[in-house]
N, C-alpha and C positions, 0 to 999 in steps of 0.2 A: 531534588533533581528535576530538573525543568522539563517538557514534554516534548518530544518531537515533533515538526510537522513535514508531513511527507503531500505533495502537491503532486498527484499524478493524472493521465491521461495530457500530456503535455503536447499540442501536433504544432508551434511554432516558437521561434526565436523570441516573440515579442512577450509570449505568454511565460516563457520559463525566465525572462529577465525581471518582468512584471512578482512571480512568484519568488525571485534570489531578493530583490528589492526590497519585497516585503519583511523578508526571515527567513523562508521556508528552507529547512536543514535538506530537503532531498525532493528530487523530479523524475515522476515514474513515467516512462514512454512504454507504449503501447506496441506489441508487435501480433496484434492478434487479428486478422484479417476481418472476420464481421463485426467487430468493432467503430464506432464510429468516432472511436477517437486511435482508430491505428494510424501510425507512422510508418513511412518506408524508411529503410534503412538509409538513406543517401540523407532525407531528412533530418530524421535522428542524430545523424554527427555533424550537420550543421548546426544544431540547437548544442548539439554537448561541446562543438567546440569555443562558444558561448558562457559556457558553464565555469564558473571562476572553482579556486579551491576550496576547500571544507565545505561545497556542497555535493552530495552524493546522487549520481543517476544510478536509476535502475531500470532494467526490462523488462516489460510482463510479459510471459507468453503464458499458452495454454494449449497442454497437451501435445506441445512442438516436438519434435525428434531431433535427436541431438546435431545433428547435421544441418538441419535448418536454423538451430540456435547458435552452430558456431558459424555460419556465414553469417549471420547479424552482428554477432562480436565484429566478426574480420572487418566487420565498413564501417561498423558505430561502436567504440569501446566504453561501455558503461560498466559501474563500479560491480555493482551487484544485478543478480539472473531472480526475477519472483516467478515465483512456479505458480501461478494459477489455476492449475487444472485439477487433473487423481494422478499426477506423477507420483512415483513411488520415491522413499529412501536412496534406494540404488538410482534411481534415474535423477535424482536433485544431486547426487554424489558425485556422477558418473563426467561430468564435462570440469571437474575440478578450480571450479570458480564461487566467488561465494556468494552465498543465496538466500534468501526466505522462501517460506512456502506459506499459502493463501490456506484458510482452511474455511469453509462455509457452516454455521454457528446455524443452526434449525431449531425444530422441536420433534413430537413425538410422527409429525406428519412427512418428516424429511432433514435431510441435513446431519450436522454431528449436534450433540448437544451430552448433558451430564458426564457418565463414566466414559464413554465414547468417545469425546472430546478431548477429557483429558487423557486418554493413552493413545489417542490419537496425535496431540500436541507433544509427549513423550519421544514416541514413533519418529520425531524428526531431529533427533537431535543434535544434528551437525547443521543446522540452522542458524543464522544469527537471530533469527526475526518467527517470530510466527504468526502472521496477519490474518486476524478474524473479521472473516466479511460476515453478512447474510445470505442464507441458502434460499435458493428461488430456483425453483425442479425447471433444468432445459437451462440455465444462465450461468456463466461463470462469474460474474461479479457485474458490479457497475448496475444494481439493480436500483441505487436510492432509497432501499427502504433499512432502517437501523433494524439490529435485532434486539432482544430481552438482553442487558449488557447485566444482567444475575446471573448469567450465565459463563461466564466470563470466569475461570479456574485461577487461585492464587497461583503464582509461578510456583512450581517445583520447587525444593531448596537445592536438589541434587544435580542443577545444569543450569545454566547462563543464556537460554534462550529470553527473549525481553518480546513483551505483549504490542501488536500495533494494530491500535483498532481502527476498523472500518464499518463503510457497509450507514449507510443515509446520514451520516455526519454533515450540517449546515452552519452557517455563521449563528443561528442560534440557536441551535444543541450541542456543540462543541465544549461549551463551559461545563455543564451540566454533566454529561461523559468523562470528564476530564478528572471533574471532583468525585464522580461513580464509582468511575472503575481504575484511576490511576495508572493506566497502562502508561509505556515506554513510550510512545510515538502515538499521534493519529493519523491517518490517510482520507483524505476528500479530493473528490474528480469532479461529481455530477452538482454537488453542492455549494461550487462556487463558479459554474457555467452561468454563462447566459443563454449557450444552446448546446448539445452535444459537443466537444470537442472544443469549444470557445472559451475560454475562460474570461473570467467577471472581475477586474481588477477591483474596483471596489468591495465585492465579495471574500476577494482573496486576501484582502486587506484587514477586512471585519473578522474573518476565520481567525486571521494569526494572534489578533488582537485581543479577541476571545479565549486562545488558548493562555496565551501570556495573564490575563486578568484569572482565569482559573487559577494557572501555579503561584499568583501572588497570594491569592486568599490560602492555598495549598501552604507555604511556609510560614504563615500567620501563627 
């Protein structure tokens, strides 16, 4: 099974056509306000109306209220809601659309990590997705630094949730992660910029490319 690439922090037309071009299966928009790579909603549905079929958008917020996240549905309809933040169960449940949730991969200094992790990753299980960033105390994501991917729990046998990892993946550790830890999907924003929010079409290029030579040597 071939790897996903997920290209998020997406703020223009030119960059999400740049990242469908290249392969990239899915485009994360930003709706998180100190972010430097957030989007406004009137933006965001110019870029998704752009977005051809069999690629998936999705919306990060963090810690939003459900009323703030369905006024961004109402202007920009994206496929899938990433929960970013410590939204709970019930509040990933509760707007009836479908979702992944972010979980931040630590150690003994912070973060989730060993048994934590995995009943944490349990904990969500009406999930499609469960995206392990790295945990950085005061930041929801988008820190650029990778975490110990030993850390990284076999899936469960007893649910359908699929692994996407995050969290400092670049065009030259992508391969390396790929053959590691076999997850379902990778996520890169800051790892194929050229500056916060910009993205690096040659970067984007080299990412995909990387993954792709990963799952060749992967079915060898």
């Amino acid at each position: 099974m071939r790897t996903r690439v997920k290209i998020c922090g997406i703020t223009s037309v030119e960059d999400a056509l740049t990242a469908i071009v290249a392969g990239a299966d899915a485009l994360g928009l930003v709706f998180y306000r100190p972010s430097p790579r957030y989007v406004a909603p009137e933006v965001a549905a110019e870029i998704i109306a752009h977005v051809p079929a069999f690629v998936t958008t999705m919306g990060l917020f963090v810690d939003a209220s459900e009323d703030d996240i369905l006024s961004v549905l109402a202007k920009a309809s994206f496929d899938f809601v990433q929960f970013h933040g410590d939204e709970t169960l019930t509040q990933c449940e509760s707007l009836g659309h479908p979702y992944i949730k972010a979980l931040r991969v630590g150690n003994k200094k912070g973060g989730l990590y060993g048994e934590a992790l995995r009943n944490k990753m349990k904990e969500y299980k009406t999930a499609r997705g469960l995206l392990l960033d790295t945990y950085q105390k005061g930041t929801p994501g988008g820190t650029g630094e990778r975490f110990d991917w030993d850390q990284v729990p076999e899936p469960s046998p007893d649910h359908k949730q699929y692994i996407v990892l995050a969290g400092g993946l670049t065009p030259e550790n992508v391969a390396e992660a790929v053959e590691s830890v076999r997850p379902y999907a990778v996520d890169v924003s800051g790892g194929v910029e050229s500056a916060p929010g910009h993205k690096d079409a040659d970067r984007i290029r080299a990412f995909l490319e990387a993954v792709r030579h990963a799952d060749s040597k992967l079915d060898l």
